[in-house]
C-alpha positions as CSV (number, residue, x, y, z in Angstrom):
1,X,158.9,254.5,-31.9
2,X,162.1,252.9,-31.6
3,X,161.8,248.8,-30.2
4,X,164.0,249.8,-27.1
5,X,161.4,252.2,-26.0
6,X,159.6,248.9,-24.4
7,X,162.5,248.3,-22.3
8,X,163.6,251.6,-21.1
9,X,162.1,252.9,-18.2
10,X,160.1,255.9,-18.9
11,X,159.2,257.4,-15.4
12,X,162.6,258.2,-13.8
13,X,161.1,257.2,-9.8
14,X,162.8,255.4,-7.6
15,X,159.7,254.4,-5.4
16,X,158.6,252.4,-8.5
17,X,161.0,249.5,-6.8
18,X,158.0,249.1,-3.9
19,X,155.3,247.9,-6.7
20,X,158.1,246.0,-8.3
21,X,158.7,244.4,-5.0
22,X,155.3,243.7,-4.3
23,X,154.2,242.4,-7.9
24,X,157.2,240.0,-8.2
25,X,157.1,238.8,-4.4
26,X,153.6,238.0,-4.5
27,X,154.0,236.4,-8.1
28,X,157.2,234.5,-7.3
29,X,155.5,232.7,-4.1
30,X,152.6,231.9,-5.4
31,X,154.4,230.4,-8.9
32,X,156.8,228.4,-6.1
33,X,153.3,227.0,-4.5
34,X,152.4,225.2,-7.6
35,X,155.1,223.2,-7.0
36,X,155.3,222.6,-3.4
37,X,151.6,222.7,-2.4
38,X,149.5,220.2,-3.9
39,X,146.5,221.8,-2.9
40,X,147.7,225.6,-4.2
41,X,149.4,223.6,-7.4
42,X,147.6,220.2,-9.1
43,X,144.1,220.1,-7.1
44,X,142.9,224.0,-7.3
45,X,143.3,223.6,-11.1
46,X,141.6,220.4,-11.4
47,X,138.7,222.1,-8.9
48,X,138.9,225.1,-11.1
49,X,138.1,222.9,-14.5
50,X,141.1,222.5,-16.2
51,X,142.2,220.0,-18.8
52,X,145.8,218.2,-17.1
53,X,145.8,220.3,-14.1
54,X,149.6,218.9,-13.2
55,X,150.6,220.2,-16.9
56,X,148.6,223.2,-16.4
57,X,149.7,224.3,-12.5
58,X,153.4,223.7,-13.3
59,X,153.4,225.7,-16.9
60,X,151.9,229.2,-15.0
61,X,154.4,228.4,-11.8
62,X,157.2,228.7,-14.2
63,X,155.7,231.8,-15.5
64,X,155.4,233.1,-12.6
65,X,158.0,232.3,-10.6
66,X,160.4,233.4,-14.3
67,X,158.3,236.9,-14.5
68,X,158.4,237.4,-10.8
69,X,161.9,237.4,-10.8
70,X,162.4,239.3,-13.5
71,X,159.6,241.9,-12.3
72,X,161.6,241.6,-8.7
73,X,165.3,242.4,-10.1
74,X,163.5,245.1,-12.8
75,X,164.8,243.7,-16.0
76,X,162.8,243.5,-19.4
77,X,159.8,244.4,-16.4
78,X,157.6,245.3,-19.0
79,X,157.8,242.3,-20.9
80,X,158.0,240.2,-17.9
81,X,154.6,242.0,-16.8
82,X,152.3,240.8,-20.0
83,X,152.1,237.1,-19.2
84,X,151.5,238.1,-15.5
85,X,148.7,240.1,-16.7
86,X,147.3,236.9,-18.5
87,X,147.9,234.7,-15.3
88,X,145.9,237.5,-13.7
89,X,143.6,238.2,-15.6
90,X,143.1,234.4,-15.9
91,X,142.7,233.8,-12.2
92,X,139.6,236.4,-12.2
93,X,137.8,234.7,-15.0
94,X,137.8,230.8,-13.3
95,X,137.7,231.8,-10.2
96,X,136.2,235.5,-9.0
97,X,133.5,235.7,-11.8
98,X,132.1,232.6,-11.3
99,X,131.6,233.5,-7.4
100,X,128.5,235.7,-8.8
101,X,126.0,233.0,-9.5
102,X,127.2,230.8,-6.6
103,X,124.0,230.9,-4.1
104,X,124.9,233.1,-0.7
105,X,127.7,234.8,-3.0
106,X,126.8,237.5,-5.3
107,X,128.3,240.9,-6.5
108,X,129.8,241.6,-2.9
109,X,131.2,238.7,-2.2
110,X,133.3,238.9,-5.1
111,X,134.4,242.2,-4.9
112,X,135.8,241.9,-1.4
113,X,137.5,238.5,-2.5
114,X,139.0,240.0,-5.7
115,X,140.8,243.1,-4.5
116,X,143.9,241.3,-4.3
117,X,143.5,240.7,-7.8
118,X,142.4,243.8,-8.9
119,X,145.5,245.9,-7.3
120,X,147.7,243.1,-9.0
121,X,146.3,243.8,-11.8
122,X,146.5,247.4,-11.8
123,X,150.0,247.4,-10.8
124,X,150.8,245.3,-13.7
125,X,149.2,247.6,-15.9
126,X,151.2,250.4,-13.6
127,X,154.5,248.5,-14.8
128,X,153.5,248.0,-18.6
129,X,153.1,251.7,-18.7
130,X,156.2,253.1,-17.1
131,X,158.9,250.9,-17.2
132,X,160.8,249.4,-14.1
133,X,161.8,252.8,-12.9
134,X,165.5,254.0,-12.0
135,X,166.5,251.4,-9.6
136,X,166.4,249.1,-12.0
137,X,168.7,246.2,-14.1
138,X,166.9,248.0,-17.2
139,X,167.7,251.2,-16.4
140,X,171.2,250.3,-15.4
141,X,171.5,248.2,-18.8
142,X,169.5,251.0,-21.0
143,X,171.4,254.2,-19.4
144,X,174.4,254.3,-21.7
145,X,172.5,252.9,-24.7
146,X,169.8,255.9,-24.7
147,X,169.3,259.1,-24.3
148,X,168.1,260.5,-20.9
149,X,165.1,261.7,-20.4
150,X,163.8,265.0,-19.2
151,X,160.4,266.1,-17.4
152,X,158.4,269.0,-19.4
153,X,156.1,271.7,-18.0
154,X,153.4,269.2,-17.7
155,X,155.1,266.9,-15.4
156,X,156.0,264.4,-18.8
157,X,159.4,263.3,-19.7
158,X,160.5,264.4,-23.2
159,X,163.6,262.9,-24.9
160,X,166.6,264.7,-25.6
């Protein structure tokens, strides 16, 4: 497996833009809120339990405002998607999973207030596994670098 294989899109959709639009939208606002909203930014963290909340809020803002851009414009997506997936991933653990053993919570409670996160999550996994798709700065940047891709009988691509 060659390393460009991690940047190249693999599914040749161009409907893949809508996820990307969603993903780096949502990710990109919420990174620029660390910023501008104290109480999105500096005081959720030090709520949430972490050590320099001001330190901490401002370091995933850039992430996310860096990746979202990058998920938004579809260039190095995939790589762009990984420290999303942390943030993410993150965001569950301090603050949906401890909504279980918070009295008048519970299992429900928590699974109607993380499906936001969950369907980020999944389309970040979405994006990690096919690429940015053909409307894309990495498939514009990859096209004359790579061979194109063609679908097989099963609905795969195959290279060439």
């Amino acid at each position: 497996m060659r390393i460009n294989r991690f940047f190249v899109p693999t599914w040749n959709v161009r409907s893949v833009i809508l996820i990307r639009l969603a993903v780096g939208l949502i990710f990109l606002t919420q990174g620029l809120l660390k910023y501008i909203d104290l109480h999105m930014g500096v005081l959720r963290f030090a709520k949430i339990g972490f050590l320099y909340p001001d330190f901490t809020a401002h370091f995933v803002g850039t992430f996310e405002i860096a990746c979202g851009l990058l998920v938004l414009l579809g260039f190095f997506t995939r790589v762009a998607s990984i420290p999303l997936l942390i943030v993410i991933l993150t965001a569950i653990a301090t603050t949906k999973i401890p909504e279980l053993f918070r009295p008048n919570q519970g299992f429900w409670f928590m699974v109607s207030d993380a499906r936001t996160d969950f369907a980020m999550t999944m389309s970040l996994l979405f994006l990690i596994d096919i690429g940015a798709g053909s409307w894309s700065l990495d498939a514009w940047f990859w096209e004359e670098k790579t061979a194109p891709c063609k679908r097989t009988n099963e609905g795969r691509q195959a290279d060439v």
